[in-house]
N, CA, C and O atoms as CSV, one atom per row, in Angstrom:
chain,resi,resn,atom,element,x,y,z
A,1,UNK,N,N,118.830,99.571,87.357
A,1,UNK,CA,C,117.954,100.234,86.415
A,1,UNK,C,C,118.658,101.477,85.911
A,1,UNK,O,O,119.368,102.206,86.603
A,2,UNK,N,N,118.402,101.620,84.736
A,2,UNK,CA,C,119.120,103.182,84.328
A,2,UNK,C,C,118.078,103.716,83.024
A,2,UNK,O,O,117.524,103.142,82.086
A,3,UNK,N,N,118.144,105.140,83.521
A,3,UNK,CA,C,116.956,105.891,82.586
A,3,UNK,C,C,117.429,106.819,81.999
A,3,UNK,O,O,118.477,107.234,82.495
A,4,UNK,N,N,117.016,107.418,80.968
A,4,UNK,CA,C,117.259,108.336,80.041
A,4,UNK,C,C,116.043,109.389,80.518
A,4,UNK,O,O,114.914,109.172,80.078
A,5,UNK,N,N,116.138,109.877,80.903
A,5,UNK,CA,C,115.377,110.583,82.228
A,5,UNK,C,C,114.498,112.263,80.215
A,5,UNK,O,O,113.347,112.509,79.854
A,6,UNK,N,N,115.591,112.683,79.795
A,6,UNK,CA,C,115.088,113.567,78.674
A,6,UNK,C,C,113.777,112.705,77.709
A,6,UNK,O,O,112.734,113.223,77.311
A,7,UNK,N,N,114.157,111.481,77.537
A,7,UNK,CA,C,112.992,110.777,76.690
A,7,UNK,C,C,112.418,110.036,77.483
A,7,UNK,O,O,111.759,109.345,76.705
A,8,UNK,N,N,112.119,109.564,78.795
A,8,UNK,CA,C,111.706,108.851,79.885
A,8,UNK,C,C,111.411,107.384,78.675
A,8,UNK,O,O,110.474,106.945,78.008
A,9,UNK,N,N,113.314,106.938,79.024
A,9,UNK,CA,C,113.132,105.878,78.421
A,9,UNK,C,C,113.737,105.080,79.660
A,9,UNK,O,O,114.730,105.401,80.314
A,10,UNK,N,N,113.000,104.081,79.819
A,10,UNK,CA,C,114.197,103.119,80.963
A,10,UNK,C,C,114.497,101.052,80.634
A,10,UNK,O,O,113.811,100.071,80.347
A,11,UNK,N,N,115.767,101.342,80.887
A,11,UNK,CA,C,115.766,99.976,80.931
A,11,UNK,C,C,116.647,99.048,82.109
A,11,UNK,O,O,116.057,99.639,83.013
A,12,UNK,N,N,117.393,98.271,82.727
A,12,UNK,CA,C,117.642,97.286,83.224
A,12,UNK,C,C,118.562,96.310,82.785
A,12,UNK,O,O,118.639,95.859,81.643
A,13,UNK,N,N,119.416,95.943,83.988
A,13,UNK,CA,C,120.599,94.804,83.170
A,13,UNK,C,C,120.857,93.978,84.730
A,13,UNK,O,O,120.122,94.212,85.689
A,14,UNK,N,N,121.709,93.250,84.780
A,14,UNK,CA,C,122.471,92.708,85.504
A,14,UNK,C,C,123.663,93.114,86.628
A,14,UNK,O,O,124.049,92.739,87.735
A,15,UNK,N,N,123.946,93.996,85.743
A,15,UNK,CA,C,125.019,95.399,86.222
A,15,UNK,C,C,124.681,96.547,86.090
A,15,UNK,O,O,123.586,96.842,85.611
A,16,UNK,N,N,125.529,97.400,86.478
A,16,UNK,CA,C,125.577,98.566,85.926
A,16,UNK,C,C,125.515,98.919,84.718
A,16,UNK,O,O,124.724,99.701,84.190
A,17,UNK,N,N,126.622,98.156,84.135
A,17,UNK,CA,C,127.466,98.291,82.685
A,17,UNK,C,C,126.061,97.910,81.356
A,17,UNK,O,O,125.641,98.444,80.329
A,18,UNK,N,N,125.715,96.527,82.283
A,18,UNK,CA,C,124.598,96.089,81.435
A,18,UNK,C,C,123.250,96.817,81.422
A,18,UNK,O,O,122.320,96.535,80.666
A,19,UNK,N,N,123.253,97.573,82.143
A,19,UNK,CA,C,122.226,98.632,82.332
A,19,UNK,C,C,122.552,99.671,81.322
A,19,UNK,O,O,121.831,100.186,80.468
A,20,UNK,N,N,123.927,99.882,81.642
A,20,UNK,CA,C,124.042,101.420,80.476
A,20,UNK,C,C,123.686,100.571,78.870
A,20,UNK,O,O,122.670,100.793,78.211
A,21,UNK,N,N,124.586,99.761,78.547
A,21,UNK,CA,C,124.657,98.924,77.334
A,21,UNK,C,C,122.774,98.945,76.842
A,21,UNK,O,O,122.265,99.288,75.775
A,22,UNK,N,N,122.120,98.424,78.134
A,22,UNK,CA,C,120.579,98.590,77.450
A,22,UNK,C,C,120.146,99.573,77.839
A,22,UNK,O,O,119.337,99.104,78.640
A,23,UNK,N,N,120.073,100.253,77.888
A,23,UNK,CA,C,120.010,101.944,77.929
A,23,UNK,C,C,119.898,102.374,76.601
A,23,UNK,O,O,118.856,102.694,76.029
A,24,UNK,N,N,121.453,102.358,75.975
A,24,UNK,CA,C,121.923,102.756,75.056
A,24,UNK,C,C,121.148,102.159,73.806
A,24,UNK,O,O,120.622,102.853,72.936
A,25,UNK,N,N,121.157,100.474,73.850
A,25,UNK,CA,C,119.953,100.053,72.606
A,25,UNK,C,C,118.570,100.236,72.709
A,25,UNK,O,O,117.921,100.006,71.689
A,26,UNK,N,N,117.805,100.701,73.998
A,26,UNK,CA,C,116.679,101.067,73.963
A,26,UNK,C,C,116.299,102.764,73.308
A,26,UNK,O,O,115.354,103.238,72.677
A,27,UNK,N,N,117.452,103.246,73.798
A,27,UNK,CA,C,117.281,104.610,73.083
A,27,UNK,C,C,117.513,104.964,71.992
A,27,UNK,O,O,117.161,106.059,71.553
A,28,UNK,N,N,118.215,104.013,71.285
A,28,UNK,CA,C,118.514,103.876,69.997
A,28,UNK,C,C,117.123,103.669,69.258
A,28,UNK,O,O,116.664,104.494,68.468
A,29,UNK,N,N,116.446,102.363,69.636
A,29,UNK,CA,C,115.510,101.828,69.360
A,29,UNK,C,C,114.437,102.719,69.333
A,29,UNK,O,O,113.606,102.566,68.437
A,30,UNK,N,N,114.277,103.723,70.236
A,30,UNK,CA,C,113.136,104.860,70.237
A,30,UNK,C,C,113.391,105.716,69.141
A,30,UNK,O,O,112.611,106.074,68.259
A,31,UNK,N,N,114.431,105.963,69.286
A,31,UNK,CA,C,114.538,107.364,68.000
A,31,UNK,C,C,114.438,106.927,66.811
A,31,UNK,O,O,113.935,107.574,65.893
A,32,UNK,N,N,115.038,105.472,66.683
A,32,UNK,CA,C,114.973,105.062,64.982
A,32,UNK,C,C,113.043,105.104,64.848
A,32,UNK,O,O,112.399,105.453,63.859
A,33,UNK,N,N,112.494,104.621,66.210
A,33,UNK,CA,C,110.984,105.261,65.830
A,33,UNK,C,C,110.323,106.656,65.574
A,33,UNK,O,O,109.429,106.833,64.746
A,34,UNK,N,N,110.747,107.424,66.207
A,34,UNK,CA,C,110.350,108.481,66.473
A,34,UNK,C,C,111.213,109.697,65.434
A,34,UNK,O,O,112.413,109.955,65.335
A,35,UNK,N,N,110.186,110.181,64.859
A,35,UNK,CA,C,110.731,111.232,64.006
A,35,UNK,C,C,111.404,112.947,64.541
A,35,UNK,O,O,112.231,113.710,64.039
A,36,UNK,N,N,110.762,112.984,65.475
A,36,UNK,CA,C,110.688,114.412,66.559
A,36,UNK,C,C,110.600,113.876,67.784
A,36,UNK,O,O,109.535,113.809,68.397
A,37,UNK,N,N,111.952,113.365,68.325
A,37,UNK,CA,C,111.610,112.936,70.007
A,37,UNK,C,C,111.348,114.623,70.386
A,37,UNK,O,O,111.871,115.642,69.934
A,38,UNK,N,N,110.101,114.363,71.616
A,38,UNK,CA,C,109.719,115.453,72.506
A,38,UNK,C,C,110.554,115.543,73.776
A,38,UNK,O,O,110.288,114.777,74.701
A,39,UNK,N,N,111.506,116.390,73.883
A,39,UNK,CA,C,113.063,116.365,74.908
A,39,UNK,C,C,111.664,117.081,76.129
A,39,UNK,O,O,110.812,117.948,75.932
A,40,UNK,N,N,111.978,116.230,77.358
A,40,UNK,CA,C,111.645,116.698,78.519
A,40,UNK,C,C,112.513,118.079,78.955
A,40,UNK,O,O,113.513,118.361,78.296
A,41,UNK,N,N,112.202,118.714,79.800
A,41,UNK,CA,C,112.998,120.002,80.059
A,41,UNK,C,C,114.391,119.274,81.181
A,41,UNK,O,O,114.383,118.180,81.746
A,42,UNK,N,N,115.212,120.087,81.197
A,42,UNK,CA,C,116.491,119.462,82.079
A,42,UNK,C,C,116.375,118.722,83.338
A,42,UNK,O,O,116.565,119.447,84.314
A,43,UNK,N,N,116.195,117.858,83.529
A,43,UNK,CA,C,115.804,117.224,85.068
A,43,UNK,C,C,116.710,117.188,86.188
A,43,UNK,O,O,117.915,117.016,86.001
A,44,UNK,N,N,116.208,117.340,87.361
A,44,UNK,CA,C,117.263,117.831,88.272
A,44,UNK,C,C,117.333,116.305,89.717
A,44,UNK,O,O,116.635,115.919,90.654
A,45,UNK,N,N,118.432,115.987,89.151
A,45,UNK,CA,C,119.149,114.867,89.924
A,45,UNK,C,C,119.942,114.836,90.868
A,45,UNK,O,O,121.122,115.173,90.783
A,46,UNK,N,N,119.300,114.364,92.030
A,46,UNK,CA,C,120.463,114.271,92.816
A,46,UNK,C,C,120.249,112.783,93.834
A,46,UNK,O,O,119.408,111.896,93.683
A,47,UNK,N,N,121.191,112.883,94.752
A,47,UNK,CA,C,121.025,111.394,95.710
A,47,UNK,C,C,121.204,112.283,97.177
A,47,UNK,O,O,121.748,113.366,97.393
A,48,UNK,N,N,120.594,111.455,97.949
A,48,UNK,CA,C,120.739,112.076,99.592
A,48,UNK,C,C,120.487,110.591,100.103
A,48,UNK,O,O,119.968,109.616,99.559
A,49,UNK,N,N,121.140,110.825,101.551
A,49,UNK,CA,C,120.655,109.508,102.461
A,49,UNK,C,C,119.935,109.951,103.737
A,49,UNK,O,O,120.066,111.045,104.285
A,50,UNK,N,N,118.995,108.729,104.208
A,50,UNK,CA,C,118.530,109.173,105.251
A,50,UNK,C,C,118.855,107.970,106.557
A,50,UNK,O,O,119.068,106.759,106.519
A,51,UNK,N,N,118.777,108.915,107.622
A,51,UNK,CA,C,119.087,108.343,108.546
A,51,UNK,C,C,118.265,106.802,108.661
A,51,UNK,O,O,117.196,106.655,108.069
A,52,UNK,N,N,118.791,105.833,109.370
A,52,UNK,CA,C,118.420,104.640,110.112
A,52,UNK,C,C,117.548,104.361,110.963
A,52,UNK,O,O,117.478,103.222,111.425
């Protein structure tokens, strides 16, 4: 899964790659809708693991 986390757009592939690839045409696809995307404020990402 991979998200555009500023326009909480998400989409899904097979891969990674195919994840970014639809990523990239879904967000495309939003803005050619949207006249004034509303940008979320900076989101704060990270990864941790937890124990077993």
């Amino acid at each position: 899964m991979a998200r555009c986390l500023e326009l909480d757009v998400a989409n899904q592939g097979e891969s990674l790659d195919a994840a970014l690839a639809n990523l990239r045409e879904a967000v495309e696809l939003y803005l050619e809708q949207v006249s004034q995307p509303e940008i979320e404020a900076t989101p704060f990402v990270t990864a941790f693991q937890i124990a077993a």
